[in-house]
C-alpha positions as CSV (number, residue, x, y, z in Angstrom):
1,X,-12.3,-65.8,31.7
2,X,-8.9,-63.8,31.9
3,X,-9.7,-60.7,34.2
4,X,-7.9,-57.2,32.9
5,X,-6.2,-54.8,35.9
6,X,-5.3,-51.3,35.0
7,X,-1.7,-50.4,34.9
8,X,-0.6,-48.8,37.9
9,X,-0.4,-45.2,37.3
10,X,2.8,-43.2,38.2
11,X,1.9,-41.6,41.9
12,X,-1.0,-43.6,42.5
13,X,-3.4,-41.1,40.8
14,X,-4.5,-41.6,37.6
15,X,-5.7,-37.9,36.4
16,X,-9.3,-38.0,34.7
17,X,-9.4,-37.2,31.0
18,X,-10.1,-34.0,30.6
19,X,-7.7,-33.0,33.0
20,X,-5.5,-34.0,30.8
21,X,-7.1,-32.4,28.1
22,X,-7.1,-29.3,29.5
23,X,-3.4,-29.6,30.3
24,X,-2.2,-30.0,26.4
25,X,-4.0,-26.8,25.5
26,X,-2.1,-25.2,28.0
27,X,1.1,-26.8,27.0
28,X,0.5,-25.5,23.5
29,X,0.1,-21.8,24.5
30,X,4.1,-22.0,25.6
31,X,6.6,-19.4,25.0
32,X,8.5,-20.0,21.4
33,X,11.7,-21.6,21.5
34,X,14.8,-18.8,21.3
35,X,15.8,-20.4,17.9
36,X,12.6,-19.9,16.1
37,X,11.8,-16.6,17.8
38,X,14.9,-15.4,16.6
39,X,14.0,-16.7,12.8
40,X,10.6,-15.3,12.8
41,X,11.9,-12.2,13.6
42,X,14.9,-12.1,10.7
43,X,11.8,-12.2,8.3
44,X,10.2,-9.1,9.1
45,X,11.0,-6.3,6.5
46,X,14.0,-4.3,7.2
47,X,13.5,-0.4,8.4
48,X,17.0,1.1,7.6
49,X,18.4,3.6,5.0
50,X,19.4,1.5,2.3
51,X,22.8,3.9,0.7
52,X,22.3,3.6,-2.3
53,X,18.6,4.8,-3.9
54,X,19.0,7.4,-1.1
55,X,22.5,8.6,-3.2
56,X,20.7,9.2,-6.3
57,X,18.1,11.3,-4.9
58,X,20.7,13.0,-3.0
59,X,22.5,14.2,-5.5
60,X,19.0,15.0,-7.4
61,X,18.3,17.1,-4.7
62,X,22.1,18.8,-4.4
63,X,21.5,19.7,-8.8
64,X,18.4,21.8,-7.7
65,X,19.9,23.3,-4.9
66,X,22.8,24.0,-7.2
67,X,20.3,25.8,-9.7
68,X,18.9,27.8,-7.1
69,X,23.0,29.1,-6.2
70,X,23.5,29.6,-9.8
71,X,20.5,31.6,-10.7
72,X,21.4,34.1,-7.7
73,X,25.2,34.5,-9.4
74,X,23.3,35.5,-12.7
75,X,24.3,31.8,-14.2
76,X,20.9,30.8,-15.7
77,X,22.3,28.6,-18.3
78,X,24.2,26.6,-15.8
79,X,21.0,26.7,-13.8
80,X,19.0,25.3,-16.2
81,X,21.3,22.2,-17.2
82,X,21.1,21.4,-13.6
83,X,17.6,21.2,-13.2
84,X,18.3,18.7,-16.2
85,X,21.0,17.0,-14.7
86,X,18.6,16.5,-11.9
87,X,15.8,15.4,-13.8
88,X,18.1,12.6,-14.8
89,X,19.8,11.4,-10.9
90,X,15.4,11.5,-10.5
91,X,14.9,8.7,-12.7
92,X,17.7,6.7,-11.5
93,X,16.5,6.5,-8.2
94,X,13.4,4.9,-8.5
95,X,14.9,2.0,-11.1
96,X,18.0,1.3,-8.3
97,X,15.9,0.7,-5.6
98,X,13.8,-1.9,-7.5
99,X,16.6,-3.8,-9.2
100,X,18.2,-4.0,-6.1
101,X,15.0,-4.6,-4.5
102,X,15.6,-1.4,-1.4
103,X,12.7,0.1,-1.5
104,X,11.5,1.8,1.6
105,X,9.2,4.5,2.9
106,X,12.1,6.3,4.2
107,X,12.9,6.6,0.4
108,X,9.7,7.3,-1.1
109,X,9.6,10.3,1.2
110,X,12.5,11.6,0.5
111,X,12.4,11.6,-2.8
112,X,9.2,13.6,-2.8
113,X,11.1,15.9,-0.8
114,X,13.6,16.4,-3.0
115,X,11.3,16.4,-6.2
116,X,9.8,19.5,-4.8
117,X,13.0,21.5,-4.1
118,X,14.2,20.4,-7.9
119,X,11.4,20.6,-10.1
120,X,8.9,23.2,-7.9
121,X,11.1,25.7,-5.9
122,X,14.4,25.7,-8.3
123,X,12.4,26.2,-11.8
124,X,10.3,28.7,-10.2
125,X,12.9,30.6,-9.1
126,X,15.8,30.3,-11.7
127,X,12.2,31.9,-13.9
128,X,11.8,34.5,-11.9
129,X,15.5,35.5,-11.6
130,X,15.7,35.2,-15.6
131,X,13.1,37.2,-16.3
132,X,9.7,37.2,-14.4
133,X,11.0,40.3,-12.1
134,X,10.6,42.8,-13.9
135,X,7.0,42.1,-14.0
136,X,6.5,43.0,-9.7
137,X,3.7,41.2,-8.4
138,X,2.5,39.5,-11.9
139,X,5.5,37.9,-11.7
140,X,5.9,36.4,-8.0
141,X,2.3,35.3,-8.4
142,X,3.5,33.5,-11.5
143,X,5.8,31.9,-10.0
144,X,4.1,31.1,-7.1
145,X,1.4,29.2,-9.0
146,X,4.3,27.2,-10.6
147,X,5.6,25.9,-6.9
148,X,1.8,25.3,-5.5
149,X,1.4,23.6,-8.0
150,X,4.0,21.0,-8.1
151,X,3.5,20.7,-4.2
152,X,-0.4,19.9,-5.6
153,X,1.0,17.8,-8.1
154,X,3.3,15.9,-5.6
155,X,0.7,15.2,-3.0
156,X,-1.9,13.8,-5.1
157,X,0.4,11.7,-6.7
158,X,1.7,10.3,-3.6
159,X,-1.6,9.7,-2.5
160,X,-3.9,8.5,-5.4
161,X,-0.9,6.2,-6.5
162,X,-3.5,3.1,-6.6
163,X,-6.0,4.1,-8.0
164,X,-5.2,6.0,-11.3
165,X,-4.2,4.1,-14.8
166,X,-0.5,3.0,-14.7
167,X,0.0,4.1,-18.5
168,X,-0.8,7.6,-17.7
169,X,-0.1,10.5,-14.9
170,X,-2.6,12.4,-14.4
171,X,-1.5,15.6,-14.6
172,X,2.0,16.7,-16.2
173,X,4.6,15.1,-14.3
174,X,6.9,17.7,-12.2
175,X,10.3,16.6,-13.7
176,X,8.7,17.8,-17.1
177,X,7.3,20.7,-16.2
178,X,10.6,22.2,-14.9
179,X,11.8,20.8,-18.1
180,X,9.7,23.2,-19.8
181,X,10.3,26.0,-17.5
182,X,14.2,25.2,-17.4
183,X,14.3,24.3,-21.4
184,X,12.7,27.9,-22.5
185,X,15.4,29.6,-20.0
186,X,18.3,27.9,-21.6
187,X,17.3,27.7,-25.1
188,X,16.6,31.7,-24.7
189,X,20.0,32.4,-23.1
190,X,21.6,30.2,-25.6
191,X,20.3,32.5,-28.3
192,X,21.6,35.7,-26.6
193,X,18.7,36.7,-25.5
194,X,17.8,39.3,-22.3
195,X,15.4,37.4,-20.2
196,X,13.4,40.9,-19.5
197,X,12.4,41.0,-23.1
198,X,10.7,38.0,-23.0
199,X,8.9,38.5,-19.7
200,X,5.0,37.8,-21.0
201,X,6.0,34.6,-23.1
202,X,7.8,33.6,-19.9
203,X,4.7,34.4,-17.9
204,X,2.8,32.3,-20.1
205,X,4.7,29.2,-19.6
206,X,5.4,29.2,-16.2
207,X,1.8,29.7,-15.3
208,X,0.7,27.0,-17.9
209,X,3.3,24.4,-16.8
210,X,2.0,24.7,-13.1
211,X,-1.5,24.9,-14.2
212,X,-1.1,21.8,-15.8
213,X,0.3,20.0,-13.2
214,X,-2.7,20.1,-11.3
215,X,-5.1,19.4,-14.5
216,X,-6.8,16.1,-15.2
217,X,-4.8,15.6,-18.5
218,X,-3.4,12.0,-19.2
219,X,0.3,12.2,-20.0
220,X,1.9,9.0,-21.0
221,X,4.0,7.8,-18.0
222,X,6.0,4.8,-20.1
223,X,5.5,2.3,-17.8
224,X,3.6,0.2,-20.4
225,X,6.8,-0.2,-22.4
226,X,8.6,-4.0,-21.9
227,X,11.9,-3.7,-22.7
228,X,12.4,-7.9,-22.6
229,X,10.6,-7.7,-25.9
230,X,11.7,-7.3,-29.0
231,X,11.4,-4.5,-31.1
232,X,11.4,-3.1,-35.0
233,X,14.6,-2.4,-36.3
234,X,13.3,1.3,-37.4
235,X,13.0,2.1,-33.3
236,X,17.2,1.3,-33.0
237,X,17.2,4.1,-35.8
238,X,14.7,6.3,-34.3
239,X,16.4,6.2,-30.7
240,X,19.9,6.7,-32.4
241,X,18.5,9.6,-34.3
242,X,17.1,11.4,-31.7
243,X,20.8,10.9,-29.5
244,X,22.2,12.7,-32.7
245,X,19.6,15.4,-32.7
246,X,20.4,16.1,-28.8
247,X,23.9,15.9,-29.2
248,X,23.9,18.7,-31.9
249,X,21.8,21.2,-30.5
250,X,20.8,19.9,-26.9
251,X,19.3,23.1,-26.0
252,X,16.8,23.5,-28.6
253,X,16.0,19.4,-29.1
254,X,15.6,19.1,-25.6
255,X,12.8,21.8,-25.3
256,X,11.2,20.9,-28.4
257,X,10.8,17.4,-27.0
258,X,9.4,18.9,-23.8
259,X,6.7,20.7,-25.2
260,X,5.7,18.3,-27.9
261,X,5.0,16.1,-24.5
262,X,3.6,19.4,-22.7
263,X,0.9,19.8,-25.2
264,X,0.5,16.0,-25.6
265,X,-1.9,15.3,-22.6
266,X,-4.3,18.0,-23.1
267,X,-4.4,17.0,-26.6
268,X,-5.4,13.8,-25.6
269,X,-8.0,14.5,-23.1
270,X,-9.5,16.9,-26.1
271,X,-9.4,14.1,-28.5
272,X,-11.2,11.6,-25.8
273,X,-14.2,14.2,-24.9
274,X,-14.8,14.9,-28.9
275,X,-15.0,10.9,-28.9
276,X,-17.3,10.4,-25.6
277,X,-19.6,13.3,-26.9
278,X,-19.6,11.5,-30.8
279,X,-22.9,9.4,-31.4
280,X,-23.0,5.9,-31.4
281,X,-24.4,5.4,-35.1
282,X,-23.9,1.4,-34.5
């Protein structure tokens, strides 16, 4: 019978098993190579300032500021197409930084930031300018309510963003409600009116747009809308239409428009009570 020897082990020690064992699980708790360090690291998200999303809300925030300037000079119909114009940069933002894909927290702070000096401070205050001072302290506090509650508005957006329906805000969105504010100022001054006159009707809707930005009123946010699908003819027609209508009289459109939507959410939380409270005769 052929006898089997043992090769002859390198230093004339043959390590025991789980010496060697032990040894690979050592050896696979090494430090990464440089090269795949450096490739882990190029996929973690990037922290900058992307330019441009940041531009847009930029120059939202520079059209509020420049309503607040032109209220003080006594220009309350320039003032009021700014807080337009703004309204406008505002819904640009959002829309860049996705196509381009830059979104960042950097960004979704800021724009808050600059939502608040636009549709809370600016309305308030082009308002009060306008007309609301004449009424002393009935009018500050007017105005007052307006800002708290966009800042209201702003923070529980910001913070109840996952868990609300996508369809709807909850509560009137700020960039409409100094729409409202900003559309009665201009449509008023368009007609030659004296904002003094009209101090109780303006009373009355500044203190019901910020009331309602702080109500539990569904207002349709659009974001159900796909526009990769087709459509009716009739809605081309509609949408050219209403780009007439603007054109023509963009004062008096505009504000129509804004309180049709203004009234549209309460409407709709009245008509889904009457329905909950209904009897189920099925």
């Amino acid at each position: 019978m052929a006898r089997f020897t043992r090769r002859p082990v390198k230093g004339g020690v043959r390590r025991p098993w789980r010496s060697r064992l032990r040894a690979g699980k050592e050896g696979a708790s090494r430090p990464v190579p440089r090269d795949v360090a450096d490739d882990t690291a190029a996929t973690k998200p990037h922290k900058g300032i992307y330019l441009l999303p940041n531009a847009f809300t930029t120059a939202a925030l520079f059209s509020g500021f420049f309503a607040i300037v032109q209220a003080m000079n006594l220009r309350f119909d320039t003032a009021a197409i700014a807080i337009f114009a703004s309204m406008v940069l505002d819904s640009l933002d959002g829309r860049v930084a996705r196509l381009t894909n830059t979104q960042s927290e950097f960004g979704a702070e800021y724009d808050s930031l600059a939502d608040m000096v636009s549709f809370g401070a600016a309305p308030a205050l082009v308002i009060y300018e306008w007309s609301l001072r004449g009424l002393g302290k009935w009018g500050w506090v007017a105005a007052f309510v307006y800002v708290a509650g966009a800042a209201l508005r702003l923070a529980r957006f910001n913070t109840n963003l996952a868990v609300v329906d996508k369809r709807f805000f909850q509560g009137l969105p700020s960039p409409a409600s100094a729409a409202l504010v900003a559309g009665f100022v201009w449509v008023f001054e368009d007609l030659r009116y004296v904002g003094s006159d009209l101090a109780w009707p303006s009373w009355i809707i500044t203190v019901y747009a910020g009331l309602s930005m702080v109500s539990n009123s569904p207002f349709w946010s659009g974001k159900s809308v796909n526009f990769r699908k087709s459509v009716p003819f009739i809605v081309v027609v509609l949408i050219m239409l209403a780009f007439v209508a603007v054109s023509a009289d963009p004062p008096k459109w505009l504000f129509a428009m804004f309180v049709a939507y203004g009234l549209s959410g309460h409407l709709l939380w009245l008509w889904r009570l009457v329905r909950r409270r209904q009897p189920d005769l099925s």
